[in-house]
N, C-alpha and C positions, 0 to 999 in steps of 0.2 A: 504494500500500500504506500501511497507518496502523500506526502503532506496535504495534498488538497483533498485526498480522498478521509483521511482521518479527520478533519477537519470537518467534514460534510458530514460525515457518522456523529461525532461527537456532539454537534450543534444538535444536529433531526436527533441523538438521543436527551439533551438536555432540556429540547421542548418539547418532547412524547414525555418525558416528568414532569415536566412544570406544566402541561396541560392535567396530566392525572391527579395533580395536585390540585388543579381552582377548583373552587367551588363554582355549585348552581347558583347561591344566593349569597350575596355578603350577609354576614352578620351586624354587621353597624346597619346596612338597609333596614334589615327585618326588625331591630331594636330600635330604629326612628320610623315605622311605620305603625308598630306598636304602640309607641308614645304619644305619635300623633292622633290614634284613636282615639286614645284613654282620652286626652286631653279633649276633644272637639266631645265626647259623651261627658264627662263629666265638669269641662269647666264652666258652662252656663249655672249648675249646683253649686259651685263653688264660689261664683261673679254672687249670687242669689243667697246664697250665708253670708256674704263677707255683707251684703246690701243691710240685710237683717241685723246682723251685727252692729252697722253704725249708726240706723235706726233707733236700736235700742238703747244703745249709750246716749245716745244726742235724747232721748226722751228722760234717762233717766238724769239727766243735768237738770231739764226742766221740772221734772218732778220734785226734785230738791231746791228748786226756788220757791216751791207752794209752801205757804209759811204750815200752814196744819195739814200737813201731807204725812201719811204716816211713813 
């Protein structure tokens, strides 16, 4: 064999491994496609607590201005 032929083997085998190695799927994709669920299902629930929450506080400031408020 001459140098150009070993060269040709060794390349076509370096990327017959490194294809058998990729994946179908990244995994960084599949863990930002998941998050991005989560987040579009749950964070309307989340915007809607927080709303509630300062709601509540801001009422309860007023309620402690009422002089005979229990």
């Amino acid at each position: 064999m001459n140098l150009k032929e070993k060269l040709l083997v060794g390349t076509g085998l370096a990327m017959s491994s490194a294809l058998a190695m990729a994946q179908t799927t990244d995994p960084f994709d599949t863990a930002i496609t998941t998050l991005t669920a989560k987040v579009t299902s749950y964070g309307g629930a989340l915007v809607a607590l927080a709303a509630v929450g300062v709601a509540f506080f801001v009422a309860i400031k007023y309620v402690k201005k009422i002089t005979r408020a229990a």
